[in-house]
N, C-alpha and C positions, 0 to 999 in steps of 0.2 A: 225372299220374305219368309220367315219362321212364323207359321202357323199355332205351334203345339203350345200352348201355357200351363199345360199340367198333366204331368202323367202319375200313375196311382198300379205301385210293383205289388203283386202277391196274388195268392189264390182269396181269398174275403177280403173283399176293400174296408172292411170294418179294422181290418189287422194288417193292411198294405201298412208299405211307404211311398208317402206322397213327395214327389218335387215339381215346383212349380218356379215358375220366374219370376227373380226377384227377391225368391229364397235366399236367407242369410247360412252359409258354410263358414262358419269360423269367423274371419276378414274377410272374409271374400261371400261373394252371390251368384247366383245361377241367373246365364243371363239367356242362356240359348239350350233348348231341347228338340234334337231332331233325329228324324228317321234315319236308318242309314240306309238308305236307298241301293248304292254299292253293295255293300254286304250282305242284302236280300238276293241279287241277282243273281251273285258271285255263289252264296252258301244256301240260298233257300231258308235263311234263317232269320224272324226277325228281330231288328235290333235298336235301341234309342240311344244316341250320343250326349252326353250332357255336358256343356261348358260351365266353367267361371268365370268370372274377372274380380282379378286382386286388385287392389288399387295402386302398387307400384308395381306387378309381374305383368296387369295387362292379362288379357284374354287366355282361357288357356283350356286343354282336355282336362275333364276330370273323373269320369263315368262312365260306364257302357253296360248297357242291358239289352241281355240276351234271351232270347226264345221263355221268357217269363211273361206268366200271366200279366194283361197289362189293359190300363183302361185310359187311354187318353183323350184330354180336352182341349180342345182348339177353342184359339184367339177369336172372337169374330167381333166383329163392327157392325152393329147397326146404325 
């Protein structure tokens, strides 16, 4: 289960870039943002994955952010 629905890059979130799910990329949308947990353990460094899905290529990598100021917001349900 992916938690994260938006993460917000930059030093001033007034001046970040936001991606969120669901965002539109061209043809394609961001369907998945997550931690790399791996690459934290591995580097000490932290990092967020960001997927797409095209509508004929199907799910794919498309992003990675590294040891950048970052503000993220989690899915929640009440």
């Amino acid at each position: 289960m992916n938690l994260i629905r938006k993460i917000v890059i930059g030093q001033n979130p007034k001046d970040a870039m936001a991606y969120y799910i669901g965002m539109r990329v061209g043809d394609n949308k961001i369907v998945v943002i997550e931690f790399n947990e791996r690459g934290y353990y591995k580097t000490g460094e932290r990092s967020y994955n960001i997927f797409i899905e095209h509508p004929k290529d199907g799910t794919m990598f498309w992003k990675e952010v590294v040891n950048m100021p970052c503000i993220v917001e989690y899915d929640l349900n009440f």
